[in-house]
C-alpha positions as CSV (number, residue, x, y, z in Angstrom):
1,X,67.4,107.9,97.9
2,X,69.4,111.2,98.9
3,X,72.2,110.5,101.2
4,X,74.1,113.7,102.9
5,X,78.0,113.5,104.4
6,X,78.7,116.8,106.4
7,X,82.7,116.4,106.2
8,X,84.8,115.7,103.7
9,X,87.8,114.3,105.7
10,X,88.6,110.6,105.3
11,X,85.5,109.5,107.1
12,X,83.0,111.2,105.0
13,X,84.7,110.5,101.7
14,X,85.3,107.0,102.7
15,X,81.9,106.2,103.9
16,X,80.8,108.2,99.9
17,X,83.0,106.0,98.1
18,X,81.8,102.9,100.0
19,X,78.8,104.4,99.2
20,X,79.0,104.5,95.7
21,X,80.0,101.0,95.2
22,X,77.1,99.4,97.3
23,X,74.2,101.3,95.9
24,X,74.8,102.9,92.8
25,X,71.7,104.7,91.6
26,X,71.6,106.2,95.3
27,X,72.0,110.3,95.1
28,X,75.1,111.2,97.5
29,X,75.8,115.1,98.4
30,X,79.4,115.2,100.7
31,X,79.1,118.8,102.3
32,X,82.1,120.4,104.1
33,X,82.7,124.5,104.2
34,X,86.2,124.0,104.9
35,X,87.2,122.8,101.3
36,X,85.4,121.9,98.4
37,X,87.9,119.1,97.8
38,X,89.1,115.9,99.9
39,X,92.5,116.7,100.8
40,X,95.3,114.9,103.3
41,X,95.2,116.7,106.9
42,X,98.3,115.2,107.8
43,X,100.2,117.0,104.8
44,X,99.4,120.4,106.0
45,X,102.7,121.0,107.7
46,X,104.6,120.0,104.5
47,X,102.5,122.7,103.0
48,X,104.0,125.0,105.1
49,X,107.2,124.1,105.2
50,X,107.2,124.1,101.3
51,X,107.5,120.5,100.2
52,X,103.9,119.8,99.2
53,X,101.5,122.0,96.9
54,X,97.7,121.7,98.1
55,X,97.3,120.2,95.2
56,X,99.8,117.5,95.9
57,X,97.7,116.9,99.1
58,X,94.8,115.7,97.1
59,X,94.4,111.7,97.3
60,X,91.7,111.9,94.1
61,X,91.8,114.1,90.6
62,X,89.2,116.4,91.0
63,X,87.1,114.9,88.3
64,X,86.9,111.7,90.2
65,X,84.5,113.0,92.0
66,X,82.4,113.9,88.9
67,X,82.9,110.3,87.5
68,X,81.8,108.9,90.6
69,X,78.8,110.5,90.5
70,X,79.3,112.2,94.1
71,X,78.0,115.8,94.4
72,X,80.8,118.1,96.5
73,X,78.9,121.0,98.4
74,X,81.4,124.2,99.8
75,X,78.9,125.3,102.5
76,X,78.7,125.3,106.3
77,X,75.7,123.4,107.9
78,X,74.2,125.5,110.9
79,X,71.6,123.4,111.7
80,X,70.2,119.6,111.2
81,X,66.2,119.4,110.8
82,X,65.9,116.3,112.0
83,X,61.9,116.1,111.7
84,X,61.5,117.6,108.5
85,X,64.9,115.9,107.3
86,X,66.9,119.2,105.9
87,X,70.3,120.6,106.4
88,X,70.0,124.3,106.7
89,X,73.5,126.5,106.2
90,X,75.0,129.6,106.5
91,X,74.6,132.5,103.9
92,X,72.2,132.3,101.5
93,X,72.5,128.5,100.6
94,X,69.0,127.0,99.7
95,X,68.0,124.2,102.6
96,X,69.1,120.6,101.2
97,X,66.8,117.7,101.7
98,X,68.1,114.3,102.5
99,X,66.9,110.7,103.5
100,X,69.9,109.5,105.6
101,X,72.8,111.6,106.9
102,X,75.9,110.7,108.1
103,X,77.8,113.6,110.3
104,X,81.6,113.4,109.9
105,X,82.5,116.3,111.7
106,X,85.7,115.5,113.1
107,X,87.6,117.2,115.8
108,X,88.2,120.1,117.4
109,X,91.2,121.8,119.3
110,X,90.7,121.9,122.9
111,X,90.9,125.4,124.8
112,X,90.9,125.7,128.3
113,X,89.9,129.0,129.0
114,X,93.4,130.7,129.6
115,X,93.6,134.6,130.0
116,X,94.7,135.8,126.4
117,X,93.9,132.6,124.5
118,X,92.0,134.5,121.4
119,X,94.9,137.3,121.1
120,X,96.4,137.4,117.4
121,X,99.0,135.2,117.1
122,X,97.3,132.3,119.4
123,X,96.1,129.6,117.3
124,X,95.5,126.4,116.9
125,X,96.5,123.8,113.6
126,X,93.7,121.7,112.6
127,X,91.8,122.9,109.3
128,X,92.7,124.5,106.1
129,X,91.8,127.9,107.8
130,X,94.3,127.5,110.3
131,X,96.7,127.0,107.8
132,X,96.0,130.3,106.4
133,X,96.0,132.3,109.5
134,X,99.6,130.8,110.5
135,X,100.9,132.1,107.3
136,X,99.9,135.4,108.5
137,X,100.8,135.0,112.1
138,X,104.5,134.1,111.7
139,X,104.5,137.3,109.5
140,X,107.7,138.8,111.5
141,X,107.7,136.7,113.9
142,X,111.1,135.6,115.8
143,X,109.9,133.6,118.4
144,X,107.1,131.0,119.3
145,X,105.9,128.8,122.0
146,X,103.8,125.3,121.7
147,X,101.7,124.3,124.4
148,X,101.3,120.6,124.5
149,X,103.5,117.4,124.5
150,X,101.6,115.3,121.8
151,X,101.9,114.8,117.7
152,X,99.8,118.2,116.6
153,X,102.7,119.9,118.9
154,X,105.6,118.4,117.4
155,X,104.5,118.8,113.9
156,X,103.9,123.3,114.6
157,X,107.2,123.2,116.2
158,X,109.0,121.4,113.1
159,X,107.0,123.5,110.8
160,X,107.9,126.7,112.6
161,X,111.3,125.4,112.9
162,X,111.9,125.2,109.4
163,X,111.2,129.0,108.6
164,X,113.9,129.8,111.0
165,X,111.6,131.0,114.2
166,X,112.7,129.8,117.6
167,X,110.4,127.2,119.6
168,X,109.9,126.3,122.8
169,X,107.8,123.9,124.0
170,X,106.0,123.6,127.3
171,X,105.2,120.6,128.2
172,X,103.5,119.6,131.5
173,X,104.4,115.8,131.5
174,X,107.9,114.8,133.1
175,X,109.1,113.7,129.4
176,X,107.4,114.7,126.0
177,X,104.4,112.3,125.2
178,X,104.9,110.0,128.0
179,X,101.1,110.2,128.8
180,X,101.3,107.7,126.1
181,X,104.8,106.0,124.7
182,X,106.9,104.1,127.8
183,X,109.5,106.5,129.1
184,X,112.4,105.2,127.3
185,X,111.1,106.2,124.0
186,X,109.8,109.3,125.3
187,X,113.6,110.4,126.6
188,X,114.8,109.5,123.4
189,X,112.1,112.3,121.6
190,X,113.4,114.6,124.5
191,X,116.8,114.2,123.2
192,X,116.0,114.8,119.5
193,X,114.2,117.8,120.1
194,X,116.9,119.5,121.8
195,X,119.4,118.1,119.0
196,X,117.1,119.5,116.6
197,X,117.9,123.1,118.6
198,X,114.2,123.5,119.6
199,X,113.9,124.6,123.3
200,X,111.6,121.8,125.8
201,X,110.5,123.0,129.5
202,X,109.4,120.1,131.0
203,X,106.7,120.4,134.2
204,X,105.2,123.1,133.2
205,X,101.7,124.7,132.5
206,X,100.7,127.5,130.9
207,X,99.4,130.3,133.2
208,X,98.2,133.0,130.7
209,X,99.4,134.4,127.2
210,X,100.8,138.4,127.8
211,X,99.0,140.7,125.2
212,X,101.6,143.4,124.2
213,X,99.4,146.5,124.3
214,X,97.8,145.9,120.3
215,X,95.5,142.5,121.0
216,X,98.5,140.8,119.8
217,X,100.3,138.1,121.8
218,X,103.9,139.4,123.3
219,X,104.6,136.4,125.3
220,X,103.4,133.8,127.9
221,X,103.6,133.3,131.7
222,X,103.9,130.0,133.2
223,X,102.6,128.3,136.5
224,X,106.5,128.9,137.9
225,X,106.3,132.5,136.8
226,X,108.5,132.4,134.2
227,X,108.0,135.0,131.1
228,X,109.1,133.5,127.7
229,X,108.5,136.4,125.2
230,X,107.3,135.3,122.0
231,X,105.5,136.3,118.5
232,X,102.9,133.3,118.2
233,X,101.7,130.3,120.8
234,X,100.3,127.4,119.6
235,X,97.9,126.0,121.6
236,X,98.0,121.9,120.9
237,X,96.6,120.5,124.1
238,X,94.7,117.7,122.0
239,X,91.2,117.7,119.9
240,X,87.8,116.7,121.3
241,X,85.2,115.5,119.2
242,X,83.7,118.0,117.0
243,X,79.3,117.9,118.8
244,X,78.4,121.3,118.2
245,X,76.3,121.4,114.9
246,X,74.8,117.7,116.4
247,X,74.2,119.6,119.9
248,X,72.4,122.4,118.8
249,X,70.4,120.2,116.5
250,X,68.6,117.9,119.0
251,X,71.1,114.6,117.9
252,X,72.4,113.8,121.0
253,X,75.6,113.8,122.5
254,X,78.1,113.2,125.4
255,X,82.1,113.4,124.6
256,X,80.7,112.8,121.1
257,X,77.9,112.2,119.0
258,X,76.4,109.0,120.4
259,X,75.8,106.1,118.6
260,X,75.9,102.1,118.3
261,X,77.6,99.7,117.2
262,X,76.0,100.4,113.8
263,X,77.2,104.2,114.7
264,X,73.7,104.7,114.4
265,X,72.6,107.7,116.0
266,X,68.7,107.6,118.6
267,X,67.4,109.7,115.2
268,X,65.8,107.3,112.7
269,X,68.1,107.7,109.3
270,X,71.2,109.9,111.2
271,X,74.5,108.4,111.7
272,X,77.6,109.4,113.1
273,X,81.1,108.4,112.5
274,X,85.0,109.2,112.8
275,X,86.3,111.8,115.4
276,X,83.1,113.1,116.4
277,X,81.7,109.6,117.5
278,X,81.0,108.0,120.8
279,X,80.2,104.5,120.1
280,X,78.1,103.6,123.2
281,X,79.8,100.1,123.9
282,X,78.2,99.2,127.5
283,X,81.5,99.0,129.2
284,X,83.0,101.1,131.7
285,X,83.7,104.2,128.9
286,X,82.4,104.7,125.6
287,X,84.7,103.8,122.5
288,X,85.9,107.5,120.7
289,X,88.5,106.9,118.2
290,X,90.6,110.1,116.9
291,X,93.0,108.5,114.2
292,X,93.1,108.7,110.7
293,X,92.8,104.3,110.3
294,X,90.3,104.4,112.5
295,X,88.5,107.0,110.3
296,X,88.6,105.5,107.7
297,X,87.5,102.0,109.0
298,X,84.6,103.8,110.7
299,X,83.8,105.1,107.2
300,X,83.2,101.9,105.3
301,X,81.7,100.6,108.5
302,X,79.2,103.1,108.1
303,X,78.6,103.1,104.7
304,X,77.8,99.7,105.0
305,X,74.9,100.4,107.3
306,X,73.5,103.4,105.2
307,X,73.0,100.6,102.9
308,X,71.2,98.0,104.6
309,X,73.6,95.9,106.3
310,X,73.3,94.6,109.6
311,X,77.1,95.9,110.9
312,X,79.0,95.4,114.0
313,X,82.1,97.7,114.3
314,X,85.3,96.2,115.4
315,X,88.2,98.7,116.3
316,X,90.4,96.0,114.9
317,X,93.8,95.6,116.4
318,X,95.5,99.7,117.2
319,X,97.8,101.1,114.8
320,X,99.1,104.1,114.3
321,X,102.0,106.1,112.5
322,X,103.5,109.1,111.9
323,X,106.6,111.1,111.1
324,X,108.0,114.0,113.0
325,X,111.6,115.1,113.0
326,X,113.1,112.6,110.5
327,X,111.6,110.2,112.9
328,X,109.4,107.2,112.2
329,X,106.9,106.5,114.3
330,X,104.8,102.8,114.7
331,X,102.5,101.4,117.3
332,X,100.5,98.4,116.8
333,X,98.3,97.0,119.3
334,X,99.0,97.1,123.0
335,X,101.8,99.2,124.6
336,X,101.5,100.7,127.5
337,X,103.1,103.9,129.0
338,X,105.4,103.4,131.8
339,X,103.6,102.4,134.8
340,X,100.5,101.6,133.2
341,X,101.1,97.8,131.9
342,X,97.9,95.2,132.5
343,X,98.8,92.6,135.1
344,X,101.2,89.8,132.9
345,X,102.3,92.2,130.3
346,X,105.9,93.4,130.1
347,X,108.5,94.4,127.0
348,X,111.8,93.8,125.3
349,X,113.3,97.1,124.4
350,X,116.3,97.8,122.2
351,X,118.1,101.0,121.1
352,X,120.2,101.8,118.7
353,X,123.8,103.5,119.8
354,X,122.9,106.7,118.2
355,X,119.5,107.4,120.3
356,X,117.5,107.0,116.8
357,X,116.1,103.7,116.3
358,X,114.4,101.9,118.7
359,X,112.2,98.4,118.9
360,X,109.5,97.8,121.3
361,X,107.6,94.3,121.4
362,X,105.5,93.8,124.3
363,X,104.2,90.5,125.2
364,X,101.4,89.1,127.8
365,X,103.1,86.0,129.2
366,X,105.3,85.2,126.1
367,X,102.3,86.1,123.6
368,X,102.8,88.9,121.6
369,X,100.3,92.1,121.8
370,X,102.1,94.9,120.9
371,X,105.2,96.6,119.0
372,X,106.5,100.1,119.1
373,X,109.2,101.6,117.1
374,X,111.1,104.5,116.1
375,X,113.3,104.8,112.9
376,X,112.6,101.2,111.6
377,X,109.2,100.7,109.5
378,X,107.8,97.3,109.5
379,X,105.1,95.6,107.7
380,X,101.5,97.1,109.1
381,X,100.2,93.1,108.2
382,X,103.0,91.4,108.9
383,X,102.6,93.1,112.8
384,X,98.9,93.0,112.6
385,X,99.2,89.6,111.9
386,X,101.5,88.2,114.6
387,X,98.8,89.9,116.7
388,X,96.0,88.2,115.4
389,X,97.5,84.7,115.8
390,X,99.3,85.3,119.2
391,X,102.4,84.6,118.1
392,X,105.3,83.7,120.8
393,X,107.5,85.9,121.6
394,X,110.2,83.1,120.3
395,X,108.6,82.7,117.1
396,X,108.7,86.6,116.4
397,X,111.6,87.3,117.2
398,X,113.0,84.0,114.7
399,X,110.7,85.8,112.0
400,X,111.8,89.1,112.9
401,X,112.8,90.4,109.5
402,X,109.6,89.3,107.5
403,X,108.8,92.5,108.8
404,X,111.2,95.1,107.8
405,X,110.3,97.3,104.9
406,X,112.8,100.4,105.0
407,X,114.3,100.9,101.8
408,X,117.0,99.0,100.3
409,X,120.2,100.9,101.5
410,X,118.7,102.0,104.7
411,X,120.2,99.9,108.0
412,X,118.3,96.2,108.8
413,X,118.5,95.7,112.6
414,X,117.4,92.6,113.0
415,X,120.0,90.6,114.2
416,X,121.3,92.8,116.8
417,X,118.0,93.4,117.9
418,X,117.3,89.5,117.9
419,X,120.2,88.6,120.0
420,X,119.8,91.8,122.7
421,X,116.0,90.3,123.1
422,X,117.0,86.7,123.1
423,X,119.0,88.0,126.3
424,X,116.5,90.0,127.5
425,X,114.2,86.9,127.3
426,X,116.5,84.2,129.0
């Protein structure tokens, strides 16, 4: 039994090593002409910004791999042979055979057809390529603008940042990010950019990006007009799922690659998983999941399946993290933006004095569903936990620092937070 994994992000290796474990005479070939080796997407601005190697980036020793028994492919797929079961790629790679493939693709950045959008110096920061062509497009450069109010955005603006070039953001929203964290937290990232000296032009589009005469990007125009000359744009509007090898293949698609529960695709012995996914659930909108948890749990889900088992994904309770800024970032389980809570649901809120740390907990009718916070790390299964067992809000808040895991000599919070809640409560 041959089994093929185009993408070697966390889905693809997951679902290998999963792989591996269940059926260990199987034949597994993980294909990806990005890199030859798994490494950490998330890491690639501390790439730039000098504090990792690529190496560093690198979750496994290269001979892991090897000892593993997992073949590592550096090729791009161009098309999937559905009937006759072969992977065809670019160049003058042989055709590779397989008996069940899993398509791991990922994401793409979204475009949306502005004037000037494939000028040098317009990119996008996604892959290992993009990586390299920012090195050369910040070559001189003294000035950039980011287009978009979401994680990918922050992260190019600290990178760029940290060479010394000048950022501005445009943003479109009212606050940064407040398409998706309440507006109090989203103020306080508002206020820490413009600490941080980077420039943020709320409600406001980009129009088109100016080319200065040499098919190189000179500046941008915005929807009010405004000219904002610049060296580079990044162009961080969000990723779609990656469909276009699975499109032009026959597998078929909608947002994503569609599959079941199983992440079974309509194409005996294909499966789908990760970013690229549309899980078709029968509710009102398909389930598409774009974070790296959720990656990785969609790996071993699938794995499973490849191997016989009769799987049922569960999305499990939401969590995500990140780091952007000196700034911690947690969400786990349900917080709505501003405006957007489910009938019953409301939240406790506290803020530090200096604008930095901040403590969400958001409860449907005293039972606990959700926690956001900002400088303070706590426990992903202590949270996850509370959650599962629909804790009171009483009983979290008594339990409150069970939680905590910032380092030793960093600040606990608990018991102001505790008492300004209690208040909040009564």
């Amino acid at each position: 039994m041959h089994v093929a994994i185009i993408g070697n992000g966390i889905t693809g290796i997951s679902a290998a090593i999963r792989l591996r474990k269940r059926r260990p005479g199987w034949d597994i070939t993980v294909i990806s002409g990005e890199s030859e080796y798994h490494f950490s997407r998330p890491a690639l601005m501390y790439i730039f910004m000098g504090h990792l190697r690529f190496e560093d980036t690198l979750p496994f020793d290269k001979k892991f791999f090897k000892h593993q028994r997992i073949d590592l492919m550096q090729a791009w797929v161009t098309k999937i042979d559905t009937e006759n079961k072969m992977l065809v790629f670019d160049g003058q790679t042989q055709p590779l055979g397989y008996d069940k493939l899993l398509i791991a693709t990922g994401s793409e950045p979204n475009k949306f057809g502005w004037p000037g959008q494939d000028l040098r110096g317009v990119q996008s920061l996604y892959s290992l390529q993009d990586l390299d062509l920012l090195y050369r497009n910040v070559r001189g450069a003294q000035h950039a603008v980011v287009v978009g109010g979401g994680l990918i955005g922050i992260e190019f603006a600290e990178m760029l940042h940290a060479r010394d070039i000048g950022v501005t953001f445009l943003v479109r929203e009212t606050a940064f990010w407040n398409v998706i964290i309440p507006d109090e937290e989203a103020c306080m990232i508002n206020r820490i950019i413009e600490e941080e000296g980077l420039g943020l032009v709320l409600e406001t589009e980009l129009d088109h990006i100016v080319d200065g005469g040499d098919g190189r990007v000179s500046a941008v125009r915005t929807n009010s007009g405004e000219t904002i000359a610049c060296q580079v744009v990044g162009l961080t509007t969000g990723v779609h799922p990656n469909t276009h090898l699975a499109k032009t293949s026959g597998v078929p698609t909608g947002r994503g690659i569609l599959v079941d529960r199983s992440l079974r695709t309509s194409i005996d012995d294909v499966y789908a998983a990760g970013d690229c996914a549309e899980m078709v659930t029968g509710e009102e909108r398909n389930l598409i999941q774009q974070v790296w948890y959720t990656g990785r749990g969609q790996g071993l889900a699938v794995a499973d399946a490849m191997a016989g088992d009769e799987v049922r994904y569960d999305p499990g309770i939401w969590f995500n993290s990140a780091k952007f800024l000196d700034l911690e970032y947690q969400v786990y389980g349900t917080v709505p933006r501003t405006g957007a809570a489910p009938p019953g649901h409301t939240s406790l809120f506290w803020m530090h004095p200096d604008g930095r740390h901040s403590l969400r907990i958001v409860h449907n009718n005293g039972t606990v569903v959700g926690f956001n916070l900002f400088g303070i790390r706590y426990r992903h299964e202590v949270c996850e936990r509370w959650i599962r067992e629909k804790r009171s809000v009483d009983y979290v808040l008594a339990h409150l620092a069970e939680a905590n895991f910032d380092p030793e000599f960093y600040g606990r919070y608990e018991v102001e937070i505790t008492a300004a809640m209690k208040r909040q409560v009564a």
